[in-house]
KEGUBA-631378 format. One record per residue (C-alpha): residue number from 0; residue in three letters; x, y negated, z negated. Coordinates in steps of 0.1 Angstrom, whole numbers, always signed. Layout:
    k    r     xx     yy     zz
  NUM  ALA      X      Y      Z
...
END
This chain:
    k    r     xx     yy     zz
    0  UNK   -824  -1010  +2467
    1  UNK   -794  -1016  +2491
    2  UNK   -776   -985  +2498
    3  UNK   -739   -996  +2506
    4  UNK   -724   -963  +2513
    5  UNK   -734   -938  +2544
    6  UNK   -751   -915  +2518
    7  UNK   -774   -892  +2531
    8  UNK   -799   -865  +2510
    9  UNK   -806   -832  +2529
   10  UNK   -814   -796  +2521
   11  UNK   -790   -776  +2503
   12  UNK   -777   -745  +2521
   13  UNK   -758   -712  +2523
   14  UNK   -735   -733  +2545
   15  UNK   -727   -758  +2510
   16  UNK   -711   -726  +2488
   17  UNK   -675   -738  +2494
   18  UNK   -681   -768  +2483
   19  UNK   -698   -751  +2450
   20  UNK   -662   -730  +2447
   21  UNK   -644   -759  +2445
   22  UNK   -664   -779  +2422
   23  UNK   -667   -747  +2401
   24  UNK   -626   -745  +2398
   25  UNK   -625   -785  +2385
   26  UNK   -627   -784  +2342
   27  UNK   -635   -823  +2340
   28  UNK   -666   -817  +2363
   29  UNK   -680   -783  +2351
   30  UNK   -678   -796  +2315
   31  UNK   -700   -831  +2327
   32  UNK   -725   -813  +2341
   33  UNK   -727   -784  +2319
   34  UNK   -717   -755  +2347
   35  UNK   -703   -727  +2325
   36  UNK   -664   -726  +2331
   37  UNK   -646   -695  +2349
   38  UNK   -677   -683  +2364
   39  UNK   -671   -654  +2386
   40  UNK   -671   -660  +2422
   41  UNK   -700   -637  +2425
   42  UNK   -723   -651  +2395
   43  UNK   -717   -682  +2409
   44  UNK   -725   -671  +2446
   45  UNK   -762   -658  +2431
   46  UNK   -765   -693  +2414
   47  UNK   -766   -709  +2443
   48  UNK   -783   -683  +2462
   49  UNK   -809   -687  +2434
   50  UNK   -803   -730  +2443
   51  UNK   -807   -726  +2476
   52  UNK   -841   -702  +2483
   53  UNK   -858   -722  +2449
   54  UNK   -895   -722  +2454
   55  UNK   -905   -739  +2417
   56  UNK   -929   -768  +2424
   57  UNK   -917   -789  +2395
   58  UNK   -878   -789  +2405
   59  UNK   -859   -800  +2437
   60  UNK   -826   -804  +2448
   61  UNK   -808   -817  +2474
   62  UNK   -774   -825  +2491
   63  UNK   -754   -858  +2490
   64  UNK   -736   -861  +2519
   65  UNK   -708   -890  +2526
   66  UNK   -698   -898  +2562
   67  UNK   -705   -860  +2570
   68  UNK   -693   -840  +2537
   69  UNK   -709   -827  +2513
   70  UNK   -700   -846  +2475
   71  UNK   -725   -836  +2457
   72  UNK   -760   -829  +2446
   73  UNK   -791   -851  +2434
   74  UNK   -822   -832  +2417
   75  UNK   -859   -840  +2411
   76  UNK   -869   -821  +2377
   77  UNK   -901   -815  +2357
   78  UNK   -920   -833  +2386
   79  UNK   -956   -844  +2374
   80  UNK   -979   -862  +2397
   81  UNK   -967   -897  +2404
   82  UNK   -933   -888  +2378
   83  UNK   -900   -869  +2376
   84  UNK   -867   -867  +2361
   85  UNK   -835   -878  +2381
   86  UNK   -804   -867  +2382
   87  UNK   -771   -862  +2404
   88  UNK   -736   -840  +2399
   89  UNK   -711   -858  +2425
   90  UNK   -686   -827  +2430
   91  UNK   -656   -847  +2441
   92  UNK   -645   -861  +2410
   93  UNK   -622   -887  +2434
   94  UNK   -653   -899  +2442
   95  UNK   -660   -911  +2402
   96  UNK   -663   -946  +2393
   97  UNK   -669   -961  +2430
   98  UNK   -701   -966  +2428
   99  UNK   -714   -935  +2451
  100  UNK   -731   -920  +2424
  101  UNK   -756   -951  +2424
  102  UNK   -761   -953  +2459
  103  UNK   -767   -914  +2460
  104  UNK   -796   -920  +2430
  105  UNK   -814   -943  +2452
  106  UNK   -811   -925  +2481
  107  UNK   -824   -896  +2462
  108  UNK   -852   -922  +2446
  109  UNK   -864   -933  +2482
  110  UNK   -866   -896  +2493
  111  UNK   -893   -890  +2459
  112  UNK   -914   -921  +2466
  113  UNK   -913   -916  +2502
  114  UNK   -919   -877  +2506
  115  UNK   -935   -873  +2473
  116  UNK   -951   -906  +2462
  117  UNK   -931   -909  +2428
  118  UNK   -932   -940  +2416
  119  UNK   -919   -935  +2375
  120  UNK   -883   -920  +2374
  121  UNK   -866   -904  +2337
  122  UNK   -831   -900  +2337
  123  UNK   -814   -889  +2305
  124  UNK   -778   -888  +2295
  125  UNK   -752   -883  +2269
  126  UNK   -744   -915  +2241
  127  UNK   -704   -902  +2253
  128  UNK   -711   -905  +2289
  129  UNK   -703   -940  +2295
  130  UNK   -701   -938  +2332
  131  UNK   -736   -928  +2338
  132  UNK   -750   -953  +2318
  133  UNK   -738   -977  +2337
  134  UNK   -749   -962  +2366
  135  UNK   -785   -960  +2350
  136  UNK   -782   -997  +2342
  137  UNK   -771  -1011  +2374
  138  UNK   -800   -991  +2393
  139  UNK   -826  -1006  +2370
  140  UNK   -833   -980  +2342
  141  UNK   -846   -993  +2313
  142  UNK   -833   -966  +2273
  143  UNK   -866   -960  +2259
  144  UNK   -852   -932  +2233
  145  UNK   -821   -914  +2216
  146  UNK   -839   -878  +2205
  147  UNK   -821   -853  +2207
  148  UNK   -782   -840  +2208
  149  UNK   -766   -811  +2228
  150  UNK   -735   -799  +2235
  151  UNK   -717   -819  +2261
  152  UNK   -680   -818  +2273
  153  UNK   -673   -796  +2237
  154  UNK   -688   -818  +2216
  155  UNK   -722   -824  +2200
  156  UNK   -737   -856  +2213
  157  UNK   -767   -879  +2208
  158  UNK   -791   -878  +2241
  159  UNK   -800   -911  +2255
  160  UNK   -834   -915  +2279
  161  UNK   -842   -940  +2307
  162  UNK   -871   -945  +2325
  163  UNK   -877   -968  +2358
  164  UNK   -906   -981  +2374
END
């Protein structure tokens, strides 16, 4: 995996909850990754509070960082031995459609098979979400189902799974 963007993973913090404002104010973006919309400023600063001091053993989540700022977030979920599901929010919707967003997977990737020893990845996704399929493809995910639909950007939608190996 060639990362061709200076993408770095780190710890969330305290320091990131501007960044969670913003992203909180912009429709297109709480509606893709199913953040409630017109959260109060204080529910959404004990959210990330809540982010921040997590302690579960089965869920992690990190910082994307580009040249220095903070874009978005990349999280390890439902983490089983050698296997967990994948998945990244990047906050800066500018950012869409340049190819970030697959950069930032690996990165998170390499961080679970380094630090972790996770070697089987899940991703999952919505049939209307073009954009992250493509994403999923061009990293190497493989569909292996479509079970299941939810709500996504107000509309029901067929879920679509991935794995990688």
């Amino acid at each position: 995996m060639t990362i061709t963007h200076s993408i770095k993973i780190r710890d969330i913090s305290k320091g990131d909850y501007d960044a969670i404002v913003s992203w909180s104010k912009n429709d297109t973006f709480c509606s893709a990754n199913g953040w409630e919309l017109n959260r109060s400023e204080d529910e959404l600063h004990r959210w990330w509070m809540h982010c921040v001091n997590n302690e579960s053993v089965d869920f992690i989540r990190k910082a994307i960082e580009l040249d220095g700022k903070l874009i978005g977030y990349a999280d390890l979920a439902t983490i089983q031995g050698q296997s967990a599901e994948v998945g990244i929010a990047i906050g800066d919707s500018t950012l869409w459609g340049k190819g970030i967003g697959a950069d930032a997977l690996k990165r998170m990737m390499e961080y679970a098979s380094e630090k972790l020893g996770i070697t089987v990845f899940h991703a999952e996704t919505h049939e209307a979400n073009s954009r992250a399929q493509r994403l999923l493809a061009k990293i190497g995910f493989l569909e292996v189902s479509r079970i299941g639909t939810e709500d996504y950007v107000g509309r029901e939608d067929q879920l679509i799974q991935y794995t990688f190996e």
